[in-house]
C-alpha positions as CSV (number, residue, x, y, z in Angstrom):
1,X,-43.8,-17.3,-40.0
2,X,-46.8,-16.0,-42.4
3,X,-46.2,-12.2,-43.1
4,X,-48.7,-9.4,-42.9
5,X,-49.7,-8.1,-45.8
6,X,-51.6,-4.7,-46.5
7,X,-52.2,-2.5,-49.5
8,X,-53.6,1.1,-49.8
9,X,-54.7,3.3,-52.3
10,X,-54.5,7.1,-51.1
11,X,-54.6,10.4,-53.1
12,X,-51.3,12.6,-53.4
13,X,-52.9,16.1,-52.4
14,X,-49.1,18.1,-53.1
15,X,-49.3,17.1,-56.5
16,X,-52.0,18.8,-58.6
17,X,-51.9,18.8,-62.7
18,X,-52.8,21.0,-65.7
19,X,-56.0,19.8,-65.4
20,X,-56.3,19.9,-61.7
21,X,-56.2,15.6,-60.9
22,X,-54.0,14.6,-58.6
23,X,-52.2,10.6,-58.8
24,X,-53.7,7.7,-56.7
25,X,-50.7,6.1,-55.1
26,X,-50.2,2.6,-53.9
27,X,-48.6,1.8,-50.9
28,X,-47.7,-1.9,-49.8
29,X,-46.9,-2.9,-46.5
30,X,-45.3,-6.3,-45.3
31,X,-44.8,-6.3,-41.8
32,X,-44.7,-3.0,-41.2
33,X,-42.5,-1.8,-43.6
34,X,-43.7,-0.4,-46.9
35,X,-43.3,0.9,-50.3
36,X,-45.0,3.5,-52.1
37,X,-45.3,3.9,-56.0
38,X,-48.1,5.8,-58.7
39,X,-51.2,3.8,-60.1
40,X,-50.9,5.9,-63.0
41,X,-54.4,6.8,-62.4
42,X,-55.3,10.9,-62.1
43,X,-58.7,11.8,-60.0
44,X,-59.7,15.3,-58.9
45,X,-59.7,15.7,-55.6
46,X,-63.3,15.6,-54.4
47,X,-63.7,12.9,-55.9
48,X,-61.5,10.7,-53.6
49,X,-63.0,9.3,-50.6
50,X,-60.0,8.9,-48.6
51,X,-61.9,6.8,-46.4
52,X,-63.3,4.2,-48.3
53,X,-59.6,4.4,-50.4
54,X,-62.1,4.6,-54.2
55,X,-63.7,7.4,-56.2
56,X,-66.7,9.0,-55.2
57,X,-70.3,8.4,-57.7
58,X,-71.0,5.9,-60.3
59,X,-69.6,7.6,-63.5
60,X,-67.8,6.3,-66.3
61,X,-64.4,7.3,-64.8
62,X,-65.7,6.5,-61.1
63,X,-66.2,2.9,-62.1
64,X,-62.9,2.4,-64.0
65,X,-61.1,3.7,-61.2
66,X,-62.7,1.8,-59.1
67,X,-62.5,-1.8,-61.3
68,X,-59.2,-0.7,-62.0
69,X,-57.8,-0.5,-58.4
70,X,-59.9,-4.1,-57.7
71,X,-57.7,-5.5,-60.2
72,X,-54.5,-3.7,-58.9
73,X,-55.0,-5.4,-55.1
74,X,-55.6,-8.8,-57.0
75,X,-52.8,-8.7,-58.8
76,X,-50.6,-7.7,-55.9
77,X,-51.9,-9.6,-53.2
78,X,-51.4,-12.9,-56.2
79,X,-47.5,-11.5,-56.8
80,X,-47.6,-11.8,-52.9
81,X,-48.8,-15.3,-52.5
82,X,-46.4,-16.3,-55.7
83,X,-43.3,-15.0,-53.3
84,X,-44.3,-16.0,-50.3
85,X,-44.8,-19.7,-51.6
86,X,-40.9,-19.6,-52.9
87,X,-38.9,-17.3,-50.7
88,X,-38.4,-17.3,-47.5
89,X,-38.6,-13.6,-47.1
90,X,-41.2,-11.5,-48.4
91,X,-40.1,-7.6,-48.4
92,X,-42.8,-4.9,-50.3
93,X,-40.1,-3.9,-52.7
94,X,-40.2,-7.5,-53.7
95,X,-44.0,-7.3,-54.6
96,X,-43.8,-3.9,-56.2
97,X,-41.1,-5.2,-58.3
98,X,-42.9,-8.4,-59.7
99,X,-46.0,-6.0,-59.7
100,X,-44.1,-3.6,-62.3
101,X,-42.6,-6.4,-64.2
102,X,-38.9,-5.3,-62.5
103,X,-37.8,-8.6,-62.8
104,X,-34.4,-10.3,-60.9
105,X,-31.9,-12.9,-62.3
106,X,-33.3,-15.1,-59.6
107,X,-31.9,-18.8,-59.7
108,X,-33.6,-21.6,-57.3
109,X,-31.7,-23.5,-54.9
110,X,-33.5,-27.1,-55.5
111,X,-34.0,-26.2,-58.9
112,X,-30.0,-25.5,-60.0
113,X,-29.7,-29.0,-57.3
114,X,-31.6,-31.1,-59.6
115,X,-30.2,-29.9,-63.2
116,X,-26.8,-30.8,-61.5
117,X,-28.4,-34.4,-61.2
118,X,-29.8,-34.2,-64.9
119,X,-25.6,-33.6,-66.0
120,X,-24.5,-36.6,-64.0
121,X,-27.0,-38.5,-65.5
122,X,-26.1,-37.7,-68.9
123,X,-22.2,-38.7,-67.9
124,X,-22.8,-42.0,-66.2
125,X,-20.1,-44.2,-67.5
126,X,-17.9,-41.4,-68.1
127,X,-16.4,-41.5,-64.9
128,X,-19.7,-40.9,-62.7
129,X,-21.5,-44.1,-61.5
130,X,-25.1,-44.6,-61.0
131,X,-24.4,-45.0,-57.2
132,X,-22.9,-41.3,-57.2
133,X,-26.4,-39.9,-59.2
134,X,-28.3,-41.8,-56.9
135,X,-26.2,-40.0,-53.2
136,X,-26.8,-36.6,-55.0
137,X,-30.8,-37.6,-55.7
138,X,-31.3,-38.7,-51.9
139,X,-29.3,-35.2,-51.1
140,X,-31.9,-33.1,-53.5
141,X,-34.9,-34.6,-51.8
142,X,-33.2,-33.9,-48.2
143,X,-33.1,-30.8,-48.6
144,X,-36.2,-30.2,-50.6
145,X,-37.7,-31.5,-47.2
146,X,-35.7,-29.5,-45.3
147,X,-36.6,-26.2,-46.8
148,X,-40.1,-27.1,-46.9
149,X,-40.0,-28.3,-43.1
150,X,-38.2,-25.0,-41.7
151,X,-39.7,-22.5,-44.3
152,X,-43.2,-24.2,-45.3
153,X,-41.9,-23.1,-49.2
154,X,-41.1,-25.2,-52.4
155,X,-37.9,-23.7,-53.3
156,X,-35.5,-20.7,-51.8
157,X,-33.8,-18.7,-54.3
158,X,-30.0,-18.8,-53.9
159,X,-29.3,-15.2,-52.7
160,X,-32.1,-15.6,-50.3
161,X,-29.8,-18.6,-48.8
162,X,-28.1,-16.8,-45.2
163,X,-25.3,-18.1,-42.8
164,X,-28.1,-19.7,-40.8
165,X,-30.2,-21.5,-43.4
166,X,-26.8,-23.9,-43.4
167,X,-26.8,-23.9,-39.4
168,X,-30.3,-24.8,-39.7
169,X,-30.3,-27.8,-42.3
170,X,-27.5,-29.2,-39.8
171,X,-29.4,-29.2,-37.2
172,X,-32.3,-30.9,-39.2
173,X,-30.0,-33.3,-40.0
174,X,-28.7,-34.6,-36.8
175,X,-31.9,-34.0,-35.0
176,X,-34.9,-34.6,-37.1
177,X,-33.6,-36.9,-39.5
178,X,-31.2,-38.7,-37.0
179,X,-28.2,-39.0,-38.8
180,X,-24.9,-39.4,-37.5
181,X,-22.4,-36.7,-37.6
182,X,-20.5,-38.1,-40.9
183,X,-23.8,-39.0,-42.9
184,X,-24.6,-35.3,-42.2
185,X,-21.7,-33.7,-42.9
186,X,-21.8,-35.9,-46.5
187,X,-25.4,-34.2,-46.8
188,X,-23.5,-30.8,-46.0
189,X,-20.4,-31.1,-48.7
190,X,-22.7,-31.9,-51.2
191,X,-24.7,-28.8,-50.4
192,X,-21.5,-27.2,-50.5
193,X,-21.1,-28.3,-53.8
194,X,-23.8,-27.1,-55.4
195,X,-23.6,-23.4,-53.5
196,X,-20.1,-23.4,-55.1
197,X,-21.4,-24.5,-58.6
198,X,-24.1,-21.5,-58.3
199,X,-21.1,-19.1,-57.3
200,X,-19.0,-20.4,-60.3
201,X,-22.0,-19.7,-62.7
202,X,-22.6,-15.9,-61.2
203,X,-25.9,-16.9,-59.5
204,X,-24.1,-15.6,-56.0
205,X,-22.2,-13.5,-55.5
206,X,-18.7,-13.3,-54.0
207,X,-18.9,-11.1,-50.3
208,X,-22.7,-13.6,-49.6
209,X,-20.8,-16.7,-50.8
210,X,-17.4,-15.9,-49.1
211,X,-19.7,-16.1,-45.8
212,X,-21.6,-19.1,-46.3
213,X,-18.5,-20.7,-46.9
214,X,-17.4,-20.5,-43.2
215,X,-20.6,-22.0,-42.2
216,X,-19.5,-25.6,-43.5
């Protein structure tokens, strides 16, 4: 489901400098719930138009505001679009965050599946065949089609991965790709697999992991 997505630039009236400016603040919204956090940027207070969210008059300082905000919502609503197209919840912290350069240890779940392929690859012979490379290939591109079938993303980062999203590529299984009960729940212990691998590495962690476990 496509989020709504809002942002608003409002002056903070309690707070009044030396020089007698107050901040513009930024608020972001994301289905109804929001954030708030300064724009660094100092106006006096009759110069704000609080209805039109900009400064007032076409001076120097008016028009950098004003560009400068202009390139504030771009660059928000582009750190929107970037989350929305990878995770499969988008929350205005999340936005603010990338916006501010707050950055997470964030590994991807198809991602981390596929360099798991690239090691078998490189130990064919060594007691992996080219018939076990090839099950855990068909099992990437599954579930690449699963996530982008359910969630209309690329990718889902590991600790966005919830009890149901297991539930859900299950059902996908059995249903929409019409597999038997064992050929899915192959599909599902080598999903297992790879959660576990990600859990070993640090990429989850323990009380998230402990209850996706008791969904295989």
């Amino acid at each position: 489901m496509k989020s709504t997505f809002k942002i608003l630039f409002y002056a903070r009236k309690n707070q009044v400098n030396k020089s007698g400016e107050v901040g513009i603040m930024i608020r972001v919204s994301v289905n109804g719930e929001n954030t708030q956090f300064s724009s660094k940027l100092q106006i006096h207070q009759e110069s704000w138009d609080p209805k039109r969210k900009m400064a007032i008059g076409r001076s120097t300082k008016a028009n950098l505001i004003n560009s400068t905000l202009d390139d504030i919502r771009a660059s928000l609503t582009s750190y929107y679009r970037e989350i929305e197209r990878f995770e499969s919840h988008v929350t205005p912290e999340k936005v603010r965050n990338a916006f501010l350069g707050i950055t997470e240890n964030k590994q991807m779940l198809i991602e981390v599946f596929k360099q798991h392929n690239e090691e078998l690859i490189k130990r064919i012979g060594k007691g992996i065949t080219i018939r076990s490379v090839d099950k855990y290939e068909l099992s990437r591109k599954r579930l690449s089609c699963f996530i982008q079938y359910q969630y209309n993303i690329n990718d889902i980062a590991l600790n966005e991965i919830k009890y149901n999203f297991i539930t859900q590529y299950e059902t996908y299984l059995l249903s929409t790709c019409g597999y038997k009960v064992n050929t899915s729940a192959k599909y599902l212990l080598q999903l297992k697999h790879i959660i576990t691998l990600a859990f070993n590495n640090g990429w989850i962690h323990a009380d998230p992991f402990k209850k996706l476990q008791t969904a295989f």
